[in-house]
C-alpha positions as a printed NumPy array, in Angstrom:
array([[ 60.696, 122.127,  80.793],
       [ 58.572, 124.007,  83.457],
       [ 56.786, 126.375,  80.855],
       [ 56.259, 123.185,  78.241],
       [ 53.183, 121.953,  78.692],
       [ 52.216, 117.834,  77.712],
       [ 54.109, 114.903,  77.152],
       [ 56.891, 114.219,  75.155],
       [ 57.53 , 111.617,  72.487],
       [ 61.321, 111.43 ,  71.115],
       [ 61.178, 108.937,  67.897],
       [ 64.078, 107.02 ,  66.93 ],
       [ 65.635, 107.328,  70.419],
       [ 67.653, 103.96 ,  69.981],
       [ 70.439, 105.5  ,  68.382],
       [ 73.779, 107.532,  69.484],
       [ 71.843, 110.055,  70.929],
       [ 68.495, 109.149,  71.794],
       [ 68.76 , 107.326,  75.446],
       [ 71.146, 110.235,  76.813],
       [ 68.272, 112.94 ,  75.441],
       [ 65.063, 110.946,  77.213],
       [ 67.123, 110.744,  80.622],
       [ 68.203, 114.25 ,  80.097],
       [ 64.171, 115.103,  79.519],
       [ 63.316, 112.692,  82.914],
       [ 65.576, 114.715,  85.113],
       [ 64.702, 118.07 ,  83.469],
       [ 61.255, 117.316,  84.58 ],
       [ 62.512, 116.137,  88.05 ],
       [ 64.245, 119.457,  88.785],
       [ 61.415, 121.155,  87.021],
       [ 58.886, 120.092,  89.597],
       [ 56.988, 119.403,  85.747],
       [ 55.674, 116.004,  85.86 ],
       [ 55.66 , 114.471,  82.48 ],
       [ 55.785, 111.03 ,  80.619],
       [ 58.825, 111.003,  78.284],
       [ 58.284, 108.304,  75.849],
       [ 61.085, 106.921,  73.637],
       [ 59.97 , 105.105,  70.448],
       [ 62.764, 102.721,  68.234],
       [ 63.715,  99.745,  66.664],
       [ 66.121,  99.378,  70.473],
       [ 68.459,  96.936,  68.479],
       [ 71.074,  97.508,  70.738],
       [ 71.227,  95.259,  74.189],
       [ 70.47 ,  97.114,  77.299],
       [ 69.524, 100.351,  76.042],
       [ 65.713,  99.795,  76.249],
       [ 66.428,  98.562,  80.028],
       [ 68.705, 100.975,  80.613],
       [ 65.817, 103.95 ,  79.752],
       [ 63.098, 101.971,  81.53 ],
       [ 65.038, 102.386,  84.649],
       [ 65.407, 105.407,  84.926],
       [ 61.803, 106.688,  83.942],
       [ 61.422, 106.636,  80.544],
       [ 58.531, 104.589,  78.834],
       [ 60.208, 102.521,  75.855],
       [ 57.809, 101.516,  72.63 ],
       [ 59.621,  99.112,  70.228],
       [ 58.623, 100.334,  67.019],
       [ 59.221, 100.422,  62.839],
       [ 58.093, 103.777,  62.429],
       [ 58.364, 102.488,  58.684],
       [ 54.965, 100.338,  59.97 ],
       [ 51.57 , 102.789,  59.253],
       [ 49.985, 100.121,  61.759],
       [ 52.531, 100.818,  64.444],
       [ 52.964, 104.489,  63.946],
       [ 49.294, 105.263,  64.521],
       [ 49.222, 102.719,  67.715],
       [ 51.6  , 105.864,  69.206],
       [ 50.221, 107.636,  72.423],
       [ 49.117, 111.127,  71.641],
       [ 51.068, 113.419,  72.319],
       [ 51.785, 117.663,  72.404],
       [ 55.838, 117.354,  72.021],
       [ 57.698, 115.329,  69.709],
       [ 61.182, 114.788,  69.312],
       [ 62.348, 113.503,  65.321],
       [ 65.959, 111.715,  65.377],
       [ 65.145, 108.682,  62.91 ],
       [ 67.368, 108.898,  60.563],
       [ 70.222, 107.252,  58.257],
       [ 74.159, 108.431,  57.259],
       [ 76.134, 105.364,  57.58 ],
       [ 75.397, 103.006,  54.609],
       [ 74.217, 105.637,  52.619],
       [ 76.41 , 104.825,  49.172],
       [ 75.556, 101.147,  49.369],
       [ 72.02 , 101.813,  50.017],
       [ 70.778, 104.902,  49.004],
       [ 67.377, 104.166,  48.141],
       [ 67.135, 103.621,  52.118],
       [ 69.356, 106.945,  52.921],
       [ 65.905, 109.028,  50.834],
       [ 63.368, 106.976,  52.773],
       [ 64.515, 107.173,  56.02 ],
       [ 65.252, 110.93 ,  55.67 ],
       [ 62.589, 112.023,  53.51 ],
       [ 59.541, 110.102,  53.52 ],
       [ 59.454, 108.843,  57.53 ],
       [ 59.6  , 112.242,  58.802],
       [ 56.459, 113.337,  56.341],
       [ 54.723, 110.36 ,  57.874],
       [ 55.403, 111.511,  60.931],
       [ 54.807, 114.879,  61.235],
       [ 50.951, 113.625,  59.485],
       [ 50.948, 111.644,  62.151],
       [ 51.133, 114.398,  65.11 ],
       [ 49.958, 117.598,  63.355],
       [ 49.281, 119.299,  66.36 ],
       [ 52.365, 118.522,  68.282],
       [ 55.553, 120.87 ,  68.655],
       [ 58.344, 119.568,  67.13 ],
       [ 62.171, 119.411,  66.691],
       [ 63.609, 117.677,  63.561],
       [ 66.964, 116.716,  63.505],
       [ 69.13 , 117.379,  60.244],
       [ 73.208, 118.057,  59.866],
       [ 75.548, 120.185,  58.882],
       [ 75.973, 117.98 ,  55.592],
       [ 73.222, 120.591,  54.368],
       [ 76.521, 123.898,  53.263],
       [ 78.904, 123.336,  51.167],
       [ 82.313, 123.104,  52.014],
       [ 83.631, 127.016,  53.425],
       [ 86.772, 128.651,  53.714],
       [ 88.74 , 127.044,  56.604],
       [ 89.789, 129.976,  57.698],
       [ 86.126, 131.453,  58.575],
       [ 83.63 , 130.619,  60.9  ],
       [ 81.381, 128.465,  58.521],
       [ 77.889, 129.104,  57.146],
       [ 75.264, 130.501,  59.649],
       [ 71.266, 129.727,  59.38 ],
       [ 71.206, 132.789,  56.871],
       [ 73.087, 131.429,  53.85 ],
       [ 72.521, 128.838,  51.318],
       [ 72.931, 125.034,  50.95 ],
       [ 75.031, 122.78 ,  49.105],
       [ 74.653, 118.845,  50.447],
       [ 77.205, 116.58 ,  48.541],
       [ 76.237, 112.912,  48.538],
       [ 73.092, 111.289,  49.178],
       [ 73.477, 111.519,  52.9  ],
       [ 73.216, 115.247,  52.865],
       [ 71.122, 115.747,  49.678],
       [ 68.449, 113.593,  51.594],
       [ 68.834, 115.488,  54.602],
       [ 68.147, 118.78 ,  52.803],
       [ 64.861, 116.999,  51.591],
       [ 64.102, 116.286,  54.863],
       [ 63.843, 119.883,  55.732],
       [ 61.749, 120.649,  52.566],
       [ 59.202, 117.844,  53.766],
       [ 59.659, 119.599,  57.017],
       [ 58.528, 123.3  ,  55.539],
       [ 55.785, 121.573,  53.403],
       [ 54.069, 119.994,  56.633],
       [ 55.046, 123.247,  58.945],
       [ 53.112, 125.16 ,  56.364],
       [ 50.332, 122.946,  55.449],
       [ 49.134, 121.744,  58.972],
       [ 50.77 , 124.7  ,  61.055],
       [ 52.868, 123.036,  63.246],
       [ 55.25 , 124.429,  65.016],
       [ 58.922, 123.068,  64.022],
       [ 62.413, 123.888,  65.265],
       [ 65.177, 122.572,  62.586],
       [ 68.498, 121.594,  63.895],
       [ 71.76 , 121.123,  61.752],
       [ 73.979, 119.184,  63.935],
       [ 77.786, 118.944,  63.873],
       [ 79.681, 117.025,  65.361],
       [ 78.193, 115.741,  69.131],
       [ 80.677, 114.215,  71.083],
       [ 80.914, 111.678,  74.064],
       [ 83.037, 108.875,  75.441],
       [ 82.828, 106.212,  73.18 ],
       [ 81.593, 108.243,  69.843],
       [ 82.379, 111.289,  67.911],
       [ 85.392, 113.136,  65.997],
       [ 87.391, 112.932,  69.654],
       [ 86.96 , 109.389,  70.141],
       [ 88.246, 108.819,  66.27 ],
       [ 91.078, 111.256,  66.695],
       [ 92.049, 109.176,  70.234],
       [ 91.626, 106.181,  68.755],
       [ 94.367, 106.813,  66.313],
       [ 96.825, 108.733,  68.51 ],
       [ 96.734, 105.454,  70.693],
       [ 97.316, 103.169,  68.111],
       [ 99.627, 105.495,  66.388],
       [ 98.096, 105.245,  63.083],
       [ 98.393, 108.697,  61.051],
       [ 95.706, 111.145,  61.416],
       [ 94.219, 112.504,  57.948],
       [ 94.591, 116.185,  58.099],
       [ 92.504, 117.131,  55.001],
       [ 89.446, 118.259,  56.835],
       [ 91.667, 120.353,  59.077],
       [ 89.159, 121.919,  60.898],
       [ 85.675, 120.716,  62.786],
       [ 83.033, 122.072,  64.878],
       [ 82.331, 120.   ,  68.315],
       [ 80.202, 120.038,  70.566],
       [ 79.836, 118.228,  73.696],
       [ 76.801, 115.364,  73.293],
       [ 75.362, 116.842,  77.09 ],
       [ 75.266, 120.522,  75.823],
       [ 74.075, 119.341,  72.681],
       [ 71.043, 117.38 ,  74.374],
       [ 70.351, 120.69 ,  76.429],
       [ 70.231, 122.567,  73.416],
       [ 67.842, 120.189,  71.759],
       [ 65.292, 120.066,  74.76 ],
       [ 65.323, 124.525,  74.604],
       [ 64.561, 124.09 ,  71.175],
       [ 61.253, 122.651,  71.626],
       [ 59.622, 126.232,  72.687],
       [ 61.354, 127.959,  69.662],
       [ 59.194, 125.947,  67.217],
       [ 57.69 , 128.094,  64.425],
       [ 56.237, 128.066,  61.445],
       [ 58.353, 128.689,  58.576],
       [ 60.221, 126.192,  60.919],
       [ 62.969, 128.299,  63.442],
       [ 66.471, 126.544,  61.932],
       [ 69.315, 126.04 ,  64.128],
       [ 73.04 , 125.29 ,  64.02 ],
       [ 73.089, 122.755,  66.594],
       [ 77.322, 122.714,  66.997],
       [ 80.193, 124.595,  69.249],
       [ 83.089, 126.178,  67.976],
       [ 85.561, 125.684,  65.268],
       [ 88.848, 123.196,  66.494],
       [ 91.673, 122.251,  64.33 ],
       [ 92.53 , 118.151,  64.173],
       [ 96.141, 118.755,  64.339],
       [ 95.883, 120.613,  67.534],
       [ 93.454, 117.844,  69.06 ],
       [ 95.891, 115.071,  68.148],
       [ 98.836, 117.252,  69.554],
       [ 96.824, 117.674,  72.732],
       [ 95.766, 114.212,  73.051],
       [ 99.677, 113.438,  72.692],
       [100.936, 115.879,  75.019],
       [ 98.334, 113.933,  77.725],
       [ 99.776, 110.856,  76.658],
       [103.262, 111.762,  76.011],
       [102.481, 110.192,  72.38 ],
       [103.941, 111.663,  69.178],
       [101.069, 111.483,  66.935],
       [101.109, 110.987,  63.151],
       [100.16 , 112.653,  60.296],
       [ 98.861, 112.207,  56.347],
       [ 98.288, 115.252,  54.315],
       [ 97.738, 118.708,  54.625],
       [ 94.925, 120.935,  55.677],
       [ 92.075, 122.275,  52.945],
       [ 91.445, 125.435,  52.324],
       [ 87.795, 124.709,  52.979],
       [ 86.018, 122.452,  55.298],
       [ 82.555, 121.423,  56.838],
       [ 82.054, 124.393,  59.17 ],
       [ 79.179, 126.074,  60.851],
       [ 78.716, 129.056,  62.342],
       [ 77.093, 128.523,  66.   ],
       [ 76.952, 132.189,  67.224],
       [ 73.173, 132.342,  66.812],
       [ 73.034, 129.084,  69.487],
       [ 75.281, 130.976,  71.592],
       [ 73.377, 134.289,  72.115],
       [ 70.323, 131.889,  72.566],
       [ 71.468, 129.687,  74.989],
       [ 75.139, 131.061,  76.043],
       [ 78.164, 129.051,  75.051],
       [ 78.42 , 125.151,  75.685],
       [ 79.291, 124.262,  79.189],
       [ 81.641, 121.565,  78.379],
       [ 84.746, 122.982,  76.564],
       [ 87.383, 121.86 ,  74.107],
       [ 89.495, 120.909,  76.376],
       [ 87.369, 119.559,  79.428],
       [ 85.754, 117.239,  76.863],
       [ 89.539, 116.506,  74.591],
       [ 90.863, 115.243,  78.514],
       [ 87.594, 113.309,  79.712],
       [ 87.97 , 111.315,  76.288],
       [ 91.51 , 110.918,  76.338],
       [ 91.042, 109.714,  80.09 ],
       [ 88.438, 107.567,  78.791],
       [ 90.393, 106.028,  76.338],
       [ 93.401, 105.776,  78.433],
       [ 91.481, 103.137,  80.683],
       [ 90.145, 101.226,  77.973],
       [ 86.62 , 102.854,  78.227],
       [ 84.033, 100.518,  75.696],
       [ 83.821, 102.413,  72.417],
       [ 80.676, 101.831,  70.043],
       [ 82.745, 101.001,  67.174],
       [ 81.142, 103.522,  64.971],
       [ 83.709, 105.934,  63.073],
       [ 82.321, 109.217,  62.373],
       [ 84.231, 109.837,  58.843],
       [ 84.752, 113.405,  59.844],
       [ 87.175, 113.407,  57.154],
       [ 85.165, 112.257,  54.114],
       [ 85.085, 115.536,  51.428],
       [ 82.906, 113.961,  49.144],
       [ 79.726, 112.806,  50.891],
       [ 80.685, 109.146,  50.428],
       [ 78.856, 107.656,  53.885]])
């Protein structure tokens, strides 16, 4: 954040993500001695968020970025931060899935040509690989399934086309799976082993990463922004669900349950090319498997959002 030069504008910020990035950015700055507005822009749906950011130094702009009027009434800006985006809803409303992941992001990037970006897509984009590997890297070829992941892949095309046309400078990042205290595969998997309800064991295997180390990442990426876009595998490593659930047991003293059996393939990525970047994740497996089972344990608030981890078929 000391070498980046101009403000920063992170759109969509209301979501899962969002507020923990623009405080990460604000204290970045702090410790930077790199004064800088950080400006979070969203539809803030959610109570408290929008207070919660203007607290602690981030400038909050309610906004339909789906609005031409209230897109161009944005601050100008040299850094801009893409997270807008839709998975959950996306077989009962697909038409909405394509927009939000397709055309917004070409409206955007029109609207700050000049800017450095970071785009967020998923690791929806590969195909399903052999369990027992370490999942696609940046290198090899796509395969969404579903509208979710199809769309996503078209958001990286409309990505390319802009990078290329305008020359801006993008960074690309397929993310898979963040986690925190009251979202992601850990808080599903916890959920469960609490309630004892069985844990599907089809998609055997998962990549997590820590929502903190994640953020980090995503603020890093900003000076790797190139054009053909610089594409990322924004994840950690490979865990196995049965071994979470065991673990989460073992802290509990809970048996846990089981449906099913493990693939042979799952929804993998490699994340070695993030790691000789930026070194590995701070936060591992197991610091972040007993902060959310300790979380859990004393009836922490959960955001009541499932991740379907499990889901083989792109159905969102």
């Amino acid at each position: 954040m000391r070498a980046l030069e101009g403000d920063l504008l992170v759109l969509g910020a209301s979501g899962k993500m969002g507020p923990s990035l623009a405080r990460l950015a604000v204290r970045a700055c702090g410790a930077a001695g790199a004064p800088r507005r950080i400006i979070a822009a969203g539809r803030f749906s959610r109570p408290g968020i929008r207070e919660t950011l203007d607290r602690s130094g981030v400038e909050t702009i309610v906004c339909d970025l789906f609005s031409p009027q209230e897109l161009d009434a944005l601050p100008q800006v040299e850094n801009v931060i893409f997270m807008a985006g839709q998975k959950f809803g996306s077989t009962d409303d697909p038409s909405g899935t394509w927009a939000t992941n397709t055309y917004l992001t070409g409206a955007a990037l029109q609207r700050f040509p000049n800017a450095r970006w970071v785009v967020f897509s998923t690791g929806n984009v590969y195909p399903m690989s052999p369990a027992s590997g370490d999942g696609p890297s940046e290198a090899d070829g796509t395969g969404p399934v579903g509208d979710y992941a199809q769309s996503a892949l078209a958001r990286e095309r409309v990505v390319e086309f802009f990078a290329h046309r305008n020359e801006t400078a993008v960074s690309i990042l397929r993310l898979n799976y963040a986690v925190e205290l009251r979202y992601g595969v850990l808080r599903d998997i916890a959920d469960r082993v609490r309630r004892s309800e069985p844990i599907d064991l089809s998609m055997g295997y998962v990549n997590l990463i820590w929502q903190g180390d994640a953020n980090a990442r995503v603020l890093c990426a900003l000076a790797r922004g190139a054009v053909p876009p610089f594409v990322l595998n924004l994840t950690g490593p490979k865990a196995a669900v049965r071994h979470i659930a065991h673990r989460i047991g073992e802290i509990w003293n809970i048996e846990p349950m089981f449906v099913g059996t493990e693939a042979d393939t799952a929804l993998l990525s490699d994340p070695r090319r993030s790691f000789e970047l930026f070194g590995p994740p701070e936060v591992t497996l197991e610091r972040m498997t007993r902060l959310v089972a300790d979380w859990v344990a004393r009836g922490g608030a959960s955001l009541e959002q499932p991740t379907h981890y499990q889901e083989r078929h792109g159905q969102f």
